[in-house]
N, C-alpha and C positions, 0 to 999 in steps of 0.2 A: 314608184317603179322598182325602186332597189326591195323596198320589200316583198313583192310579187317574184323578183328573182331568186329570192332566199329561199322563199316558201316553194321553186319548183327546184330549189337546187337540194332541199332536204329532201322532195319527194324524190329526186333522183337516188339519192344515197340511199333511200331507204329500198328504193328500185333493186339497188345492186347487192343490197345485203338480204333481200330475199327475192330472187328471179321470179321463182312461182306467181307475186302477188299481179304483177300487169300482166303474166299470162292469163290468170283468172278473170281481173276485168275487164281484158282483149275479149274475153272467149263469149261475153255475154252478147256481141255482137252475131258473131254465126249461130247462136243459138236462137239468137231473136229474129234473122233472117231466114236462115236456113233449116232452123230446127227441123222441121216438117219438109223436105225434101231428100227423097229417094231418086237419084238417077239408076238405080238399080232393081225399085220399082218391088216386088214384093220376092224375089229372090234367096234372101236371106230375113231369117226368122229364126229367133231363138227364145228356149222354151220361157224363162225370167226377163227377157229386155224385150222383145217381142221386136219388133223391125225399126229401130230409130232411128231418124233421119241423121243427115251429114251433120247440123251441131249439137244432135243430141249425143251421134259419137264422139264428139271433141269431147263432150263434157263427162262420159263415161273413162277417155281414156284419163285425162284430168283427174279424176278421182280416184285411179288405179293407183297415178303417178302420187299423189297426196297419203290414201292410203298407207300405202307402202314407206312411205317415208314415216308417217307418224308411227306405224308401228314398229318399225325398226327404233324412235327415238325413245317410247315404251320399254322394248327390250333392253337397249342401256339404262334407263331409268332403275328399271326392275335390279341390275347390275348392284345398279350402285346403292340400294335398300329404298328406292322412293317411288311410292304410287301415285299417280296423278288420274286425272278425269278425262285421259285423252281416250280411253276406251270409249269413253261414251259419245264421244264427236264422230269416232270411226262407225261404231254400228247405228250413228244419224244419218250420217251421210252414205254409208252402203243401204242405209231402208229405203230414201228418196230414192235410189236409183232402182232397186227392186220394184218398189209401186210405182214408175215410172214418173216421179216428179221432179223433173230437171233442172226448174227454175230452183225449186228446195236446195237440191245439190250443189248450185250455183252458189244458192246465197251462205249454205254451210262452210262451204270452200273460201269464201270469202272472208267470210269470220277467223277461219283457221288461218289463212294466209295473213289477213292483216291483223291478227293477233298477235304471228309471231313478228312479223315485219316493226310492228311496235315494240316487241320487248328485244330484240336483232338493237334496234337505234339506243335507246335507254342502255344496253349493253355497251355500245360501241360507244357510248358518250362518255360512260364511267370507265371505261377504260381511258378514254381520251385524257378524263382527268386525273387519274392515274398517272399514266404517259406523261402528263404535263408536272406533276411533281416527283416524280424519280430523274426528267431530262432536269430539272431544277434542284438537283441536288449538287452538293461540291464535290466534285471529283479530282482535283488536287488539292496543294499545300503547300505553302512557303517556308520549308524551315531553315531557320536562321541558322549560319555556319559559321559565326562569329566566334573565334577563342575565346572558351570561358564560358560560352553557354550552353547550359544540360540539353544533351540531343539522347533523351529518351534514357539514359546511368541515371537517374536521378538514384538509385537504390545504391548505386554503388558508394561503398565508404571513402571515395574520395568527394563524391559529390553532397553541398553542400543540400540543408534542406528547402532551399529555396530553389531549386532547380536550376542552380547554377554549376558550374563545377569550380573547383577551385585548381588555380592556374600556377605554376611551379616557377621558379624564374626562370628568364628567357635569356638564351645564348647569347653572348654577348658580343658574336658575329654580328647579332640580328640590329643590334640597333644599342650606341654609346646610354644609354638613358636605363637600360634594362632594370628594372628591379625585383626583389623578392617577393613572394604576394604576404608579407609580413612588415612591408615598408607602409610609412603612412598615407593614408589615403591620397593628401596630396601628392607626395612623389608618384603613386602609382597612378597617378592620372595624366604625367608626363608620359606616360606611356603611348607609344602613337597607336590609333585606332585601330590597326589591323591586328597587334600584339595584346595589346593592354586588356586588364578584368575589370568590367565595370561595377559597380555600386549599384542596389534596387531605392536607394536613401533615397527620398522627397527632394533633398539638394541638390544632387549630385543627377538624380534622374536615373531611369535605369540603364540606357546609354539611347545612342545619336540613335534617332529612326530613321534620318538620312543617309548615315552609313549602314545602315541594318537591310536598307530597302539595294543596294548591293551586295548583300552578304548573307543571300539564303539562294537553298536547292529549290526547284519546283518538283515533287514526286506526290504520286499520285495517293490521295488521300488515305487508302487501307495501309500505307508504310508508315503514317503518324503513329508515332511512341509515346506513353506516358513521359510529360516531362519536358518534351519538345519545345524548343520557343518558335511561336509559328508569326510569319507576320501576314499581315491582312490588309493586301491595297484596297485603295478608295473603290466603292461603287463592288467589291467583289463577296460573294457569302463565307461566310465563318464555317469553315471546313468541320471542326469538333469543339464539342464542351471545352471549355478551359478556364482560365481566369485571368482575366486582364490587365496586364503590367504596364501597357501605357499610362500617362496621369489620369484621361478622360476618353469618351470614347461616344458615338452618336450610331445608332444600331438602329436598323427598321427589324422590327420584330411581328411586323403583319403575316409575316407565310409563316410565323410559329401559333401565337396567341390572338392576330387580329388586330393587333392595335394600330389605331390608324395612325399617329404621329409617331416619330419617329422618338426616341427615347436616349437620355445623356448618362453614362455611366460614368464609374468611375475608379481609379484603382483598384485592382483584390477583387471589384466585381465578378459573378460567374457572367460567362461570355457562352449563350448558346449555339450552336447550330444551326444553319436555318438562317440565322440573323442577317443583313444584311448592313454593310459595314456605309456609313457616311463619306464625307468629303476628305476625310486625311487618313493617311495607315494607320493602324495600329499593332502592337504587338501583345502576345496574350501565351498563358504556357497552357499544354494540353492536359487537363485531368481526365480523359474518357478518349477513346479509342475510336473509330470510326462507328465501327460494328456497334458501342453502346451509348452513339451519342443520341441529340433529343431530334436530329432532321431524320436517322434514321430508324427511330423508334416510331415517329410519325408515318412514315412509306411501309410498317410492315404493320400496323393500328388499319390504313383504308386499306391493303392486302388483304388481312383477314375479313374487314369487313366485308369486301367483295366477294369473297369465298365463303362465307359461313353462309347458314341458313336460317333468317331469322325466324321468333316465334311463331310470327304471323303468318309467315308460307308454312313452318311447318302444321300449322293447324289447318291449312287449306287442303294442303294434304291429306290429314287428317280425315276430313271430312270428303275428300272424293272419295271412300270407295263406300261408305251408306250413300253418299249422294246418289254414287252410278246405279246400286243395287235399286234404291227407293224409284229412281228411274224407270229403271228399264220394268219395275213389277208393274209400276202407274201404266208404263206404254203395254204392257202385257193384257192387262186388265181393259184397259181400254177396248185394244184388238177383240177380245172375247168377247166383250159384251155388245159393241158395234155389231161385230160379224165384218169389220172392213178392217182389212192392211193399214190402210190407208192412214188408221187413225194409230196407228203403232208407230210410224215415222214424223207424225206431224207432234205426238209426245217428244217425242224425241229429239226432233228439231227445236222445239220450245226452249226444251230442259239442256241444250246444247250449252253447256257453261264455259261459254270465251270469255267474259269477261273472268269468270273465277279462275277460268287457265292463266290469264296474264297480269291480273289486276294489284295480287298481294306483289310478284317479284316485281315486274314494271315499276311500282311503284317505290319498293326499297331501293334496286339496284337506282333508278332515277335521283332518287332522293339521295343517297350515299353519295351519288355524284358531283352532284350538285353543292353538297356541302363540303367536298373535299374542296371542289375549284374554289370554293369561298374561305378555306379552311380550316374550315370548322371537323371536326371528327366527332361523334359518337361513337362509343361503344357498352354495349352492354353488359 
C-alpha cells in the first residue's frame, strides 16, 4: 500500500511540474467522445481543418497552446548557440492536424508533454540533491578565544610558528602567580587557565578541551582566518581544512570519500571539511579558508556538473539538425510519390524523436544526481 501511494505521490509532482501533461491525457476523453459532434451542425467550416467536432477543437486548441510554447523554448535555445530537434515535433504535429488526424496530434502531444515532464523530475531531483549538500554544509565555527592562542596573526612576528602567539607577562593585578613566558615550563603552568600560555608538548597536552569548550566565539564560518584554533563539538561537521591538535580524533569521512567506517586520526593529522566529528571535541587550527576548503570545493565540482553540457548531449545536438533535414526530405518524398498528405505527417510522426529530445540529458542530469546523493562526483 505505501508503495502505491509513493508511486501516485511522484505522479502528482510530476503533475505539478508540468500542468500541460494531465491536461493532455484528460483531453483524450472528449475526443474519444465527442470528437465527432457538431451542435453547431455545419455552420462553420474552414478552408485546412474543415468543421471539427467539440473534441477535435479541444485538441486543436491543445496544440496551439504546445506549439507556441515549444517554439518560444526554440527561440531561447537558438539564444543561447543550441539547436535541438524540437523543430521537428512542431511541424509533426501541425501536419496531423492539417491532414486531420487528431488521434496523431494526441499521441504527439503526449510524447512532447511526458517527455518533458520526465526530464522537469530528473531536474528537480538533482537539484534536490544539490539542495541536500549545500543545506549540509557548515555554516559556523568555534573559535577558540583562549589567551595565547593564534586567532588568524599567525604571520605576525609576534606569533609563534605554530599558531600560537606568544603571551607577555601578565599584570600582576591579575593574579599573585603571574609570570614571564620566559619562566619554566613548570611555573608557567601555575598559571590559572583563563591567563596562562599553554604547551603543544605530548606532555603537557595542548591544553584543557574542557576549558577550551567555554572559551570560543561561534561566527559564521567565511570569518575563519588562517591560523585560527577552531574547536569541534561532538556529532557536529568540520567547518575548514586544518590540522588536528587534539591527541586523536574519530571523523566520518562518508559525505567526503564514502567511506563507510568511521576513521581514528591523530595529532598533526590534516582535518578535512565535510568530516564529521565523533563522540568527543576536538581542537584543530585552520590551514584553508572557507572559500578553499575540500566541502566547498565538492558544492562547486556537482554545480558545474549540473551546468555544463556534457559530450553526449552535446553530440545529440549535433545530430538534430541532418536529423530534422533527412526528415522532413524522407516526409517530402514520400508525399510526392503517394500523391497523399497524409503520408508526409505519418513520416513525420514516425521520425518524431522524444526519446532523442530527452534521452541523453535525462539521463546525465539523473545520473549526476544520483551520484552526488551517494557522493560520489565525477567530473571530466
Amino acid at each position: 500500500m505505501s508503495g502505491l501511494i509513493r508511486f501516485f505521490t511522484k505522479i502528482l509532482d510530476i503533475c505539478r511540474l508540468v500542468p500541460m501533461l494531465p491536461i493532455v491525457v484528460i483531453a483524450a476523453i472528449p475526443l474519444a467522445l465527442l470528437g465527432d459532434w457538431r451542435p453547431w451542425g455545419n455552420a462553420i467550416a474552414m478552408p485546412v481543418l474543415g468543421n471539427p467536432g467539440v473534441g477535435q477543437w479541444l485538441i486543436i486548441a491543445l496544440v496551439a497552446i504546445i506549439v507556441i510554447d515549444t517554439v518560444r523554448g526554440m527561440i531561447d535555445d537558438l539564444r543561447h548557440g543550441q539547436v535541438g530537434v524540437d523543430l521537428l515535433a512542431v511541424v509533426a504535429i501541425l501536419s496531423t492536424v492539417a491532414v486531420r488526424e487528431y488521434w496523431a496530434s494526441w499521441a504527439v502531444m503526449l510524447m512532447i508533454t511526458s517527455g518533458e515532464a520526465i526530464e522537469e523530475y530528473a531536474q528537480a531531483k538533482a537539484e534536490h540533491s544539490l539542495t541536500a549538500l549545500m543545506q549540509a554544509a557548515p555554516q559556523t565555527a568555534h573559535v577558540v578565544n583562549l589567551p595565547g592562542v593564534g586567532c588568524g596573526d599567525a604571520a605576525d612576528e609576534d606569533d609563534s610558528s605554530d599558531g600560537f602567539r606568544r603571551v607577555g607577562s601578565v599584570p600582576a593585578t591579575s593574579s599573585p602567580q603571574s609570570t614571564s613566558p620566559t619562566a619554566p615550563l613548570g611555573e608557567r603552568n601555575q598559571v590559572p587557565p583563563s591567563r596562562g600560555a599553554d604547551s603543544r608538548s605530548e606532555t603537557e597536552g595542548s591544553w584543557s578541551a574542557e576549558a577550551a569548550t567555554h572559551r570560543f566565539d561561534t561566527v559564521p564560518v567565511e570569518q575563519v582566518k588562517l591560523g585560527d584554533v577552531l574547536m569541534v563539538l561532538p556529532g557536529e561537521t568540520v567547518p575548514v581544512d586544518g590540522e588536528l591538535l587534539s591527541g586523536s580524533a574519530t571523523l566520518d569521512l562518508s559525505n567526503i570519500n564514502g567511506e563507510p567506517v568511521p576513521r581514528e586520526v591523530f595529532a598533526g593529522a590534516r582535518v578535512m571539511s565535510g568530516a564529521v566529528n565523533g563522540s568527543t571535541a576536538l581542537t584543530m587550527r585552520a590551514t584553508q579558508v572557507a572559500a578553499d576548503s575540500q566541502y566547498q570545493r565538492i558544492l562547486e565540482l556537482v554545480a558545474s556538473a549540473q551546468e555544463s553540457r556534457p559530450a553526449v548531449v552535446k553530440t545529440a545536438d549535433r545530430l538534430a539538425v541532418p536529423f530534422t533535414v533527412l526528415s522532413l526530405a524522407i516526409a517530402g518524398i514520400a508525399w510526392a510519390v503517394s500523391g497523399v498528405p497524409t503520408r508526409f505527417a505519418q513520416v513525420l510522426v514516425l521520425a518524431t524523436p522524444c526519446p532523442l529530445l530527452i534521452a541523453a540529458p535525462v539521463a546525465y542530469i539523473a545520473g549526476t544526481g544520483r551520484l552526488a546523493a551517494a557522493g560520489v562526483l565525477i567530473k571530466a
